[in-house]
Steps between C-alpha positions, in 0.01 A plus 500: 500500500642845389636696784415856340369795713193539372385629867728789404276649253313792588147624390232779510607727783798350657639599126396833532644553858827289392515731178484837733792334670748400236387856309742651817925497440553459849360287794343573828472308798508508905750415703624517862710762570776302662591391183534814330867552479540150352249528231616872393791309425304292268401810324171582645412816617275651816203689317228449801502485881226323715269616834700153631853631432630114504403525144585697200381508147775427212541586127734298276534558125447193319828379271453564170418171394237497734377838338523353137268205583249670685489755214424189218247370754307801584500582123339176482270533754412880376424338111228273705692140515270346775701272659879575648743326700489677822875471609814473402574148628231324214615194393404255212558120412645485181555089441253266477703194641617723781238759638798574792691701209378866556575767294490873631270737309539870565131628332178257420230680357204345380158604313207346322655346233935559532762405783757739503873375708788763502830478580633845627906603488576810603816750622586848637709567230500450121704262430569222272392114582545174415187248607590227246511221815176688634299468155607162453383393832179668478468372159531119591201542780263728262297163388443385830387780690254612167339172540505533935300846382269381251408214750414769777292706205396298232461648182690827522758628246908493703786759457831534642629891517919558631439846592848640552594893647816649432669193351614568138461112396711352231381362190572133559254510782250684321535207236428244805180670603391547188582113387321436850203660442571705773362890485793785564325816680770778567526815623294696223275202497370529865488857521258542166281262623507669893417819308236330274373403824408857646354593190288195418491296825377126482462509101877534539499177528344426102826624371738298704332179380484636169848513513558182637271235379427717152326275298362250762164428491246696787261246616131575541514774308184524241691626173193550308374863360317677304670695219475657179771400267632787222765609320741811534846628377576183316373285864249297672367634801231391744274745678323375814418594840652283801494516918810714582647212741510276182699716326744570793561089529581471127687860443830588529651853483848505330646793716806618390676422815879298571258279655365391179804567303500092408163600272701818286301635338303698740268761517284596767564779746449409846181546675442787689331464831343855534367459138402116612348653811290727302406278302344233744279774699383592161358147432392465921282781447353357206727634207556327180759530207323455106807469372664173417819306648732427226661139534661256288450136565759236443367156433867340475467446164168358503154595329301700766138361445245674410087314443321749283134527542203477319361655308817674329440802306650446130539879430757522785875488604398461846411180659288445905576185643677357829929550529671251681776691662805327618430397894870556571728710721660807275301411178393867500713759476357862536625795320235759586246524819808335780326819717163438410525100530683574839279716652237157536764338698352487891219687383120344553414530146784276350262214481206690448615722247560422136792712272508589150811298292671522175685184476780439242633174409897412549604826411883536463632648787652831276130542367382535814778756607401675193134500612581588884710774375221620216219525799702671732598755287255702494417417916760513744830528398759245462820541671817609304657157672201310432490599165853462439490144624168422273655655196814274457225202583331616193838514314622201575393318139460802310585497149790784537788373702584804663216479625545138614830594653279783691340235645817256619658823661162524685498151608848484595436781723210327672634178527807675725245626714271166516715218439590411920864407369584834415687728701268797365127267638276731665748839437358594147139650512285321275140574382386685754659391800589789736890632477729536840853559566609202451261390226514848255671341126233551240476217238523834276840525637622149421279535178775805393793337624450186279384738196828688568722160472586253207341195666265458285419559074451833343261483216428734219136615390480176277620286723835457418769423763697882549683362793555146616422459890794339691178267672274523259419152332223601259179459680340684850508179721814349360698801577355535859597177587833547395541858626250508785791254751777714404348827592388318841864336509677882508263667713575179788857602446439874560260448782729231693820711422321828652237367748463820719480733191233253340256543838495887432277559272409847470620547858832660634625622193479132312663476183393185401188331555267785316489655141800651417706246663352185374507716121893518553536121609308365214682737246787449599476086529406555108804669474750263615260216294536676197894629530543104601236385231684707203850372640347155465595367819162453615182345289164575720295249229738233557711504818305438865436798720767372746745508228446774384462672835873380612662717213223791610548535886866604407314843375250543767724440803617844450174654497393322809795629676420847382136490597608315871748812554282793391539847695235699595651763298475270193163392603347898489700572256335213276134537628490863485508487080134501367300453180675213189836603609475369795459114371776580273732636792418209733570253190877664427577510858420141522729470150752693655574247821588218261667702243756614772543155622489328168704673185358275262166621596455836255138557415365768237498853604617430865839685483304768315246520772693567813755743338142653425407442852787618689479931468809510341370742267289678740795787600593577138153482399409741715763750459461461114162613561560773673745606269247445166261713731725775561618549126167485402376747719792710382457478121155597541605769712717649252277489194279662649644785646642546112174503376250702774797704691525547860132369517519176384415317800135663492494534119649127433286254745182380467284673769421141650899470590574861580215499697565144698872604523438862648268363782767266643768826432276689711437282786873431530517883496256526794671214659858693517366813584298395816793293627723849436731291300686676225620325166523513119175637304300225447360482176160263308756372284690304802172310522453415089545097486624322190124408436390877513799503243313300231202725546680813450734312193148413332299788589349694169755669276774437718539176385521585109673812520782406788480140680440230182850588439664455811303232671435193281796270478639461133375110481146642543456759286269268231326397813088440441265698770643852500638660797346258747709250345831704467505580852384167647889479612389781778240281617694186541762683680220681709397134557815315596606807736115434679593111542801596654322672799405121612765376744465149374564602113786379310575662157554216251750563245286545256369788641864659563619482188170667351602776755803507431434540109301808593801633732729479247282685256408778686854551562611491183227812458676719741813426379401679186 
């Protein structure tokens, strides 16, 4: 006879008070005060003293593993599983021949028709793990205690979930769970469906088995309805009518979410529990919606049945008769109405009620992106990350390859946010998960880093290969495969190599983990692929990642070091650039650490850059300028006191820069004279600037009669656009010396010899 605890399993309200108590991290409990020192040391603490001071009331925090299973089984309990094991000490008998053999189980949840058993692994700190031994021996007693549970509840559907937190899990045990039919829930997995929880309460519990047993058949479920069969946009649809907790058995919402990242594509935006919560009082106090639920069914391939009635009217396209929808968990996904079909859930009309459906049949998963997105754009708005995310989904087949390559940079960015082997899970926001410190990298970001890199093909507007990816093997998937557990590979290195940096984030100045520092790392890994990849001593589509990676780490090691040993100065100094420059700074700096360490490492336009970068132009610059200034200002000066006299300054301005220049001359004026200081005269022409110059160079005949002469360089006298055009060297000037008032702004030497060109000309005009 077995030996399992069934007396263990709880019910009704002894659920409901064990659920209040596991919903608390800590524990309380009375004890005499005599042993309060010894139990302090045990880590409890005094939070409540007694009338009968020979007791005291403790508080201990539970250990987190202790928190991580009482969080799975209260978000059981909350989705309305209605029988739980009620400690922690529950037991089963997992072989037949020897009913002694007990096998621990941390969560047993159990409803009308499934038997849910979870295994729960969990640690303070993220960290890697290995639970090969642990799979395998939960693995070899999975048989035994499904058929111990299936005894005890006849007739009910049996899952095994390894819930893990903070364990980054290898992919050789992700194999063994999957081979074992064995359910992974991580991190991003328990928290959606805690969240779905506030919003939707017990019918949270229709999407968790519509993950898990999709397909599976719901039993005593009447599948027949009335519909009208038609035709629209090239499909069959069905509409009918049908009792809103129907619906909410068979539907599934495909939420973009990392929790469902195993279904890409995605599309739905998370529900929103004030919008839910309006909804459902609408409907309590009698409210209705005349507008249908969109849904597309999937009959696995199948031909949904539909009995036509009689009689049938030969004039049209439409049909009445009875649909036979699939009785099965996830067999109807919805892609408009989630709120609307929602707001029934633990509301008394969800039997009572029937709701207005438009039902598609097997629709491919872009077509009903495309349809999502085509309804909600004229309703709420989608996201920009939502709608980045659905776009590359779209693009994923499409007939233009750029396109199609659009799509792999998207899904390479999601998958190194989803994928739990990847140092980036849970750090990228995805969809419309919210951002943090520590999880702030837009897929947008990856998106332009991969764009900005060789990894993959180049295609012209026909098609045609421009440039051949260093990954790319031809198709989307193939290439992902091969390029997806490199990328991963790298990033392990970086992250292992510069652990503390890694945690940052956004926080205390970090330089890594968000945009413009995961931009530089994966720019400049294409780098050293490519400078290897051209010298031929690597071959990404035909050497292993490991092999390859040996000849890379010599390049990164460098950059580690740099990014392990940067400064605070370095770290402002970095940060403190804005707008595109600033990827491209962070990506040169990055460059720049193993360009130092490595001579063989020389990439395009980095030498170029930092003499760019460093202000060694900035002093001449500046004193060029002042000089080109200066001898402007005293050209002008001259001609005009030839041609107006001792009046020229009135006579030869434009009234807009006499004027502007006399008020500042005046207040200086004031300024001296009511601090009795004594000096030169100050005159309005102290105060002209080289841009007042152009005005006065271009201003009516002055510019025919005196200034065309002087002031347009000889290799633009056949200039097009007049005087505008023939002075534009003023303006650029005017324009460099403005970017020069910026601390942080380092004259390229592009720009100096431009100003020096002009220096040189102007003083060649004196001269003569």
């Amino acid at each position: 006879m077995a030996n399992t605890k069934w007396e263990d399993i709880i019910i009704g309200q002894e659920l409901i008070k064990k659920r209040n108590l596991r919903n608390k991290t800590f524990v309380l409990k009375k004890e005499k005060s005599e042993l309060l020192p010894l139990l302090v040391d045990e880590g409890w603490e005094k939070v409540r003293e007694y009338e009968n001071n020979k007791y005291v009331g403790l508080k201990k925090n539970k250990n987190i593993e202790e928190q991580f299973e009482d969080r799975i089984w209260v978000m059981l309990a909350n989705m309305g599983f209605l029988e739980m094991n009620g400690s922690r000490e529950f037991e089963m008998s997992y072989d037949f021949h020897d009913p002694n053999k007990m096998r621990h189980i941390d969560v047993f949840a159990v409803d009308d028709e499934t038997i849910l058993l979870v295994e729960c692994k969990a640690s303070e700190e993220l960290q890697e793990a290995n639970f090969d031994e642990q799979i395998q021996e939960l693995s070899n007693k999975l048989e035994g205690l499904r058929r111990e549970a299936v005894k005890q509840y006849p007739g009910r559907k049996v899952k095994f979930i390894w819930a893990s937190y903070n364990y980054i899990m290898n992919r050789k045990d992700l194999m063994a769970l999957e081979k074992a039919g064995i359910i992974f829930f991580n991190n991003s997995t328990v928290d959606y469906y805690v969240e779905l929880i506030k919003h939707i309460g017990t019918s949270a519990r229709y999407q968790l088995l519509g993950s898990l047993f999709a397909n599976q058949e719901i039993k005593n479920m009447d599948n027949r309805i009335p519909a009208i069969q038609g035709r629209m946009g090239g499909y069959i649809y069905y509409s009918f009518s049908i009792e809103p907790e129907k619906l909410l058995k068979i539907g599934y919402v495909l939420h973009r979410n990392e929790a469902n990242q195993s279904m890409m594509p995605t599309y739905q935006r998370l529900i929103k529990k004030k919008r839910l919560q309006e909804v459902r009082e609408y409907i309590n106090e009698g409210g209705y919606f005349p507008n249908s639920i969109i849904i597309s069914i999937d009959t696995g391939g199948k031909v949904l049945q539909f009995d036509s009635a009689q009689p049938k009217l030969d004039n049209s396209i439409s049909k009445i008769g009875i649909l036979h929808i699939p009785k099965k968990y996830r067999s109807a996904y919805i892609i408009d109405g989630q709120h609307r079909l929602y707001g029934y859930s633990n509301s008394k009309y969800a039997n009572t009620n029937s709701i207005p459906v438009v039902a598609f049949v097997d629709l491919e998963r872009s077509e009903q992106i495309k349809m999502f997105m085509d309804i909600n754009e004229n309703q709420k708005a989608v996201p920009k990350t939502l709608r980045v995310t659905l776009n590359a989904d779209m693009l994923w087949e499409s007939p233009d390859y750029n396109e199609q390559r659009q799509a792999l940079r998207s899904k390479i960015a999601q998958m190194l946010g989803d994928e739990p082997t990847s140092p980036l899970y849970s750090r990228i926001v995805i969809g419309e998960n919210e951002s943090s410190p520590t999880k702030c990298i837009t897929v947008e970001a990856i998106q332009v880093a991969l764009k900005k890199s060789s990894f993959f093909t180049m295609f012209g507007k026909k098609n045609e290969i421009v440039k051949e990816g260093t990954f790319d093997y031809g198709s989307n998937q193939e290439t992902c495969d091969l390029f997806y557990p490199f990328i991963e590979y790298c990033l392990l290195y970086i992250r292992d190599a510069c652990t503390e940096e890694w945690e940052k984030g956004d926080r205390d100045s970090g330089m890594l983990t968000m945009n413009r520092g995961i931009q530089a790392i994966i720019r400049v890994i294409n780098d050293v692929v490519s400078m290897l990849v051209s010298k031929r001593e690597i071959n990404p589509k035909t050497q292993s990642v490991e092999e390859m990676f040996d000849i890379i780490r010599y390049y990164l090691s460098p950059l580690t070091e740099y990014i392990n040993n940067l400064t605070s100065e370095q770290r402002k100094d970095l940060r403190g650039y804005f707008g595109g420059g600033a990827d491209t700074r962070f990506w040169r700096a990055y460059q720049k650490a193993i360009a130092d360490a490595r001579p063989g490492f020389t990439p395009e336009g980095l030498e170029e850059f930092w003499i760019n970068e460093t202000q060694i132009y900035n002093d001449d610059t500046k004193e060029m300028i002042f000089e080109i200034e200066r001898r402007t200002k005293v050209l002008i000066s001259e001609k005009l006191e030839d041609f107006y006299g001792t009046n020229w300054l009135v006579k030869g301005l434009p009234k807009s820069v006499y004027t502007k220049a006399k008020t500042i001359a005046d207040e200086k004026i004031y300024e001296s004279i009511t601090n009795n200081e004594e000096g030169d005269e100050i005159s309005p022409w102290s105060f002209v600037t080289l841009d007042d110059c152009k005005q006065i160079i271009i201003s009516g005949k002055l510019w025919s009669t005196i200034f065309e002469f002087i002031f347009v360089r000889p290799e633009e006298q056949s200039i097009i656009g007049g005087k505008e055009a023939k002075t534009a060297w003023i303006s650029k000037i005017n324009t460099i010396q403005n970017k020069l008032s910026f601390n942080k702004y380092s004259v390229p030497a592009t720009e100096y010899q431009y100003v020096k060109s002009i220096y040189d000309w102007l003083t060649g005009l004196l001269v003569l």
